[in-house]
N, C-alpha and C positions, 0 to 999 in steps of 0.2 A: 494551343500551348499543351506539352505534354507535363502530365505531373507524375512526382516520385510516391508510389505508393508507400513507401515510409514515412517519409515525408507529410502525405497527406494524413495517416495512421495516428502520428503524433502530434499533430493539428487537431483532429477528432477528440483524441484521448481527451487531451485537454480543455477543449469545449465539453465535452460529457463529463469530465470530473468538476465543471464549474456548473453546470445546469443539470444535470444530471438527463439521464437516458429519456426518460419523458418530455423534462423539459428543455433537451434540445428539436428543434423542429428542421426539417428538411433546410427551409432556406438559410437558417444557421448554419449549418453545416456548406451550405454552397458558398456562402460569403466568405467561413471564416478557411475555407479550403479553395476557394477560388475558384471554382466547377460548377458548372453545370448540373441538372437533376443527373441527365442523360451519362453525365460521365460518371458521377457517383454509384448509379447504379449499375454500368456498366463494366469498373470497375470495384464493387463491392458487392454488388446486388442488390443489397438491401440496407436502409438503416442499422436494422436488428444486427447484421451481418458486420456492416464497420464498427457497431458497439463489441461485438464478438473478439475481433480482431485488437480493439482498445483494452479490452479488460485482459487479453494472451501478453498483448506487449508492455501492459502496465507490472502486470505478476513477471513477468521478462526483471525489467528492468528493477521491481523490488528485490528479487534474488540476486541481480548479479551487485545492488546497492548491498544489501548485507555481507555479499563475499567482497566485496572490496573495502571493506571498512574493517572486515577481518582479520585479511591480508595486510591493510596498515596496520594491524594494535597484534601489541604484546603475547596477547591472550585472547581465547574466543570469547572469554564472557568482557574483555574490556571491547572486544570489537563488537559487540550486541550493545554492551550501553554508548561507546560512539553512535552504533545507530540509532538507536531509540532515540539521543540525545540531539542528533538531525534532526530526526521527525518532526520534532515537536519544537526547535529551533531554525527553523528552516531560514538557512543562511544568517544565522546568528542570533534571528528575531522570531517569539514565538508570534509577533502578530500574522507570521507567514504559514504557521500551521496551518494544516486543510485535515478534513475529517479525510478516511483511505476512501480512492473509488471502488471498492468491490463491499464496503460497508455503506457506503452511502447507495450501492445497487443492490444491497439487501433492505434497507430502510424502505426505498422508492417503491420496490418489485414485488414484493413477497407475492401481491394476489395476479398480478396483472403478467406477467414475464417469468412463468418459471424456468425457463432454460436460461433465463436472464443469471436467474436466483442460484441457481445449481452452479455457473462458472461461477458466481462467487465464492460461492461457499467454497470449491475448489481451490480457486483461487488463496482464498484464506490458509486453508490445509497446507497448501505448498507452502507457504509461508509460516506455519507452524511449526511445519517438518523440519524446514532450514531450521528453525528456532533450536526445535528438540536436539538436532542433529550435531550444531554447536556447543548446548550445553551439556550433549555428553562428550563432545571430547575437552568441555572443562573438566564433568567428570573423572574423565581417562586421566587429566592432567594434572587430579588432586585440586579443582580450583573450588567444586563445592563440594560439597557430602558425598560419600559413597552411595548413601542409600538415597541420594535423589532418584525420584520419578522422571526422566528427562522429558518423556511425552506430556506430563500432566504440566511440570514446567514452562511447556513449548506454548502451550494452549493457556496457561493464566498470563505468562508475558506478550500474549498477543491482546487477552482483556486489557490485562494494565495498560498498555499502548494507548488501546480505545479510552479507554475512559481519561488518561490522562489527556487524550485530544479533546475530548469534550471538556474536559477542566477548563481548557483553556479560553475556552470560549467565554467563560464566566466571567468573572472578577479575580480567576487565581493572577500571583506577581512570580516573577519570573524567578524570582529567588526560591519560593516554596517549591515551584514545579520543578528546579533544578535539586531541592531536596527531595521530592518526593523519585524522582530517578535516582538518586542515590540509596535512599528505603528502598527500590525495590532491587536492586541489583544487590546492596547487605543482606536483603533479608532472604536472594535465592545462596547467597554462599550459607 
């Protein structure tokens, strides 16, 4: 059986963002991709290598989710809180939140996997960037302060993100969490 390397890519992703990079194991990966060792490495080389290719296509598709949420809303800064408000709603429910795979490969990795470490951190940056990038053309657009920081902005709304995924893991209710994204989108106008 021939397989689609995207295909398989996004099969992996998924498996590593639920078990994370250590604790997925080879025959995980064979199972939940329907392959062989031989084909796996054949087509990717290596574990390390299709986790490489997971964390490219994950940061892929986080960017092209914040420009298309964008591209729906009004405003850049309404289309930042649509996403955020995804995130952490996922498909309507926050019981559906997941902590980000490039923070959950910084949590796992730090000592064991630095090249692991490094795409995320990467990873994350790109993701900031977009951030920074939109809020300044709310900026441009009059939508917050003139004298906003848009880079410092980019980099606290990527924290707020985080920690409000971890909120949610607690005992937060869905009401407060849907307040607390509305504080943090008031409080960058």
């Amino acid at each position: 059986m021939k397989y689609k390397p995207q295909e398989a890519i996004q099969k992996a992703t998924e498996l590593f963002w639920l078990q994370g990079f250590q604790g997925t194991k080879m025959r995980d990966l064979q199972m939940k991709l329907d392959m062989r060792p031989g084909s796996i490495y054949a087509g990717f080389g290596s574990k390390e290598n299709l986790f490489k290719l997971a964390i490219a296509r994950y940061v892929s598709q986080s960017l092209a989710t914040i420009d298309a949420f964008n591209a729906d809303a009004c405003s850049p800064l309404d289309g930042l809180k649509a996403f955020v408000s995804n995130q952490i709603f996922v498909n309507g429910d926050m019981g559906n939140c997941r902590i980000c795979l490039l923070v959950k490969t910084l949590s796992e990795s730090e000592n064991s996997h630095p090249e692991l470490v490094l795409l995320a951190r990467n990873g994350l940056r790109a993701i900031e960037n977009k951030f920074s990038e939109l809020l300044l053309e709310a900026k441009n657009d009059y939508e917050i302060s003139q004298d906003a920081d848009c880079t410092r902005l980019g980099k606290w709304l990527q924290m707020q993100i985080m920690g409000l995924v971890v909120y949610t893991k607690g005992l937060a209710e869905p009401a407060d969490v849907k307040q607390m994204i509305d504080d943090i989108f008031a409080s960058i106008k």
